[in-house]
Structures are given as structure tokens and as C-alpha cells.
C-alpha positions as CSV (number, residue, x, y, z in Angstrom):
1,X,0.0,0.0,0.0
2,X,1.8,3.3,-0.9
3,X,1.9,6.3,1.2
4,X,-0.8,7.7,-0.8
5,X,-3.6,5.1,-0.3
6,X,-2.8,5.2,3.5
7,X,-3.0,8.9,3.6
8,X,-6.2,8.5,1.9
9,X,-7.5,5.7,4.2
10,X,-6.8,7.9,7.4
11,X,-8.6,11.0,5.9
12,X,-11.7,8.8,5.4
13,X,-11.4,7.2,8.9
14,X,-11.5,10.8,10.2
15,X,-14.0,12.1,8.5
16,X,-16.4,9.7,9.0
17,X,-15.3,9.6,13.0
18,X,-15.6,13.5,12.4
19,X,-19.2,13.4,11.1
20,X,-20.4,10.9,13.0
21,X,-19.6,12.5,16.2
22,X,-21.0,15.9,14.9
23,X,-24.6,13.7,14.0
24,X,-24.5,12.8,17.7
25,X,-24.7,16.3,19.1
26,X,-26.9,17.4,16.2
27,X,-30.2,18.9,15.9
28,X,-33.0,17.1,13.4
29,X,-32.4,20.6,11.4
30,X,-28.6,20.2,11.1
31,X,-28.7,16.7,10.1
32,X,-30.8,17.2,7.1
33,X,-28.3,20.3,6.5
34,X,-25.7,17.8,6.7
35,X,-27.4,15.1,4.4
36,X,-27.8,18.2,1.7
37,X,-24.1,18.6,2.0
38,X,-23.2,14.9,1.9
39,X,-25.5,14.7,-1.3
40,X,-23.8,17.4,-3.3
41,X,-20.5,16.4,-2.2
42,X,-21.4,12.8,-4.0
43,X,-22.8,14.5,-7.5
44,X,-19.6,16.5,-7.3
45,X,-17.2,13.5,-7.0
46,X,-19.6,11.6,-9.3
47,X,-19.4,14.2,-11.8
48,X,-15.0,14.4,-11.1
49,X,-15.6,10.4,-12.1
50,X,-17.3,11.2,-15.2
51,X,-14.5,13.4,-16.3
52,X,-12.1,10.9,-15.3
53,X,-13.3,7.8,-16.9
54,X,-14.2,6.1,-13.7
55,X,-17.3,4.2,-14.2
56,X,-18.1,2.0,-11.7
57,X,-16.8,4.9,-9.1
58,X,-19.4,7.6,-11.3
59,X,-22.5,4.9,-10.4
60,X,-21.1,4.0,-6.5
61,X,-21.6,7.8,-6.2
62,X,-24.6,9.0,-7.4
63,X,-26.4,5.9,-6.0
64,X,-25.0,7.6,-2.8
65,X,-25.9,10.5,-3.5
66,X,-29.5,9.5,-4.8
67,X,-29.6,7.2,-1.4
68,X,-29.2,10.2,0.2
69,X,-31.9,12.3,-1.6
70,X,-34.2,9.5,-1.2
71,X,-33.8,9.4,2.5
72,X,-34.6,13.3,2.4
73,X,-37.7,12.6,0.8
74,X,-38.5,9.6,3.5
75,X,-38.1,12.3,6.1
76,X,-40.6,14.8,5.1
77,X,-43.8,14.8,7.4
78,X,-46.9,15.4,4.6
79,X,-49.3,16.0,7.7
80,X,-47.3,19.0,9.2
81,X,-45.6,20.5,5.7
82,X,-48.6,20.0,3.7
83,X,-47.9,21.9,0.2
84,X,-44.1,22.5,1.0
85,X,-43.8,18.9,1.5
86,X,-45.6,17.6,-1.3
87,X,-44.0,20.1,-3.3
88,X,-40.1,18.7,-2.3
89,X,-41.9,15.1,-2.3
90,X,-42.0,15.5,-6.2
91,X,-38.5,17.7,-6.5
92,X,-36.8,14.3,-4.8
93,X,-38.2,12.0,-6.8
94,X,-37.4,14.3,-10.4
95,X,-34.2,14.0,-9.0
96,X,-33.9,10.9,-8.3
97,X,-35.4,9.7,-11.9
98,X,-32.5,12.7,-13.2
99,X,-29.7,10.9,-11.3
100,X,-30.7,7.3,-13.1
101,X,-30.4,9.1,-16.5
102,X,-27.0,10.5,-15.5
103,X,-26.0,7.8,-14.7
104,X,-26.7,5.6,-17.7
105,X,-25.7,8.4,-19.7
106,X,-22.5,9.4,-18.3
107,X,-23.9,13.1,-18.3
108,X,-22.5,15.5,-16.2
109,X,-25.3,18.4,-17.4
110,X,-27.4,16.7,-15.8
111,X,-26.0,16.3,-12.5
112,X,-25.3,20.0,-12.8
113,X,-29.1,20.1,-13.1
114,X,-29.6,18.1,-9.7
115,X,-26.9,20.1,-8.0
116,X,-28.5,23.4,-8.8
117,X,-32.3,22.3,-7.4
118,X,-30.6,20.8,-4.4
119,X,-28.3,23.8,-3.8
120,X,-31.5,26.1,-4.1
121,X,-33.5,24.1,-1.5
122,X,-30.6,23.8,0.7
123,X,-30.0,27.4,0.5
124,X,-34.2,28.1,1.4
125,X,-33.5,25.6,4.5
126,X,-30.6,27.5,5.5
127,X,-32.0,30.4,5.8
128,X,-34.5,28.9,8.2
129,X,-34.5,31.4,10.8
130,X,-32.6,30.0,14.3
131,X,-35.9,30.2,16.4
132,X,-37.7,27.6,14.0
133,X,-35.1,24.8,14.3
């Protein structure tokens, strides 16, 4: 195993030790914040993989990443968000039909696509004001 791979190996160890402590501490609204951020980190790498001829990496990611979106969209309480929720229940699963297509396809546009709707709700979530959390 070269330096490299070990370096690599210890990073992930860390930042998986790193989130998983921070998901212990969290607040339901930072966790989803967090699952947002792990899903756009995924169609980022996913789309890195594209570029870089890495197939079977490309799919291992944005089945993560559309794991991820899924498990948004399993979250979402139709009694109490009535319209808003019905409303992201249909934005999740667009996206998750757009992620199968980029994935057979090997097209990045359209993970660009899925990154840009997530990033929008994320950003709308964010700016949740602190006394509603």
C-alpha cells in the first residue's frame, strides 16, 4: 500500500469519526443540512468520475448520492408540511429519476441540473431562521 492510499485511508477514517460525532450532538435541522451537504459532495465527486473515466466509481456515487436524496424525501412529514412537502416530495423524486439518467448516460449536465435544485433548497433551509429549528 503506498503512502498515498494510506493517507487516503486515514482521511476517510477521520472524517467519518468526524461526522459521526457531529450527527451525535446534532439537531434534526442540522442533520438534514448535513445530508444536503453529503449529497452534493457525492454528484460533485460523481461528476469528477465522469471526467475521469471512472465508471463504476461515477454509479457508486450518485447511487449515494441518490440514497441520500431518497432518505430526504422519506423524512418529510406530509401532515405538518402540507404543500411544501408535497411540493419537495416531487422535487426528490425528479431528481432521483435525473440521477438514473445521469448515470446511464454518463452526463454531467445533468448532475449540474440536480446540483443546482438541491443547492436552491438547501440554500431556502438554510436560511430557516434559528428560532424555527
Amino acid at each position: 500500500m503506498t503512502q498515498s492510499m494510506i493517507n487516503k485511508k486515514a482521511m476517510e477514517g477521520y472524517g467519518r469519526t468526524a461526522v459521526e460525532s457531529e450527527v451525535n450532538y446534532a439537531s434534526p435541522y442540522r442533520i438534514i443540512q448535513m445530508l444536503m451537504e453529503g449529497a452534493l459532495s457525492k454528484l460533485a465527486t460523481a461528476k469528477g468520475c465522469i471526467a475521469r473515466n471512472e465508471i463504476a466509481e461515477k454509479s457508486r456515487q450518485i447511487t449515494w448520492g441518490m440514497n441520500i436524496i431518497q432518505g430526504l424525501r422519506t423524512s418529510l412529514d406530509a401532515d405538518k408540511g402540507g404543500d411544501i412537502a408535497a411540493n419537495l416530495d416531487s422535487l426528490y423524486e425528479y431528481m432521483g429519476r435525473r440521477l438514473l439518467e445521469a448515470n446511464v448516460s454518463n452526463d454531467p449536465a445533468i448532475i449540474d441540473e440536480v446540483i443546482t435544485l438541491l443547492q436552491e433548497v438547501k440554500a431556502g433551509w438554510d436560511n430557516i431562521p434559528a428560532e424555527y429549528h
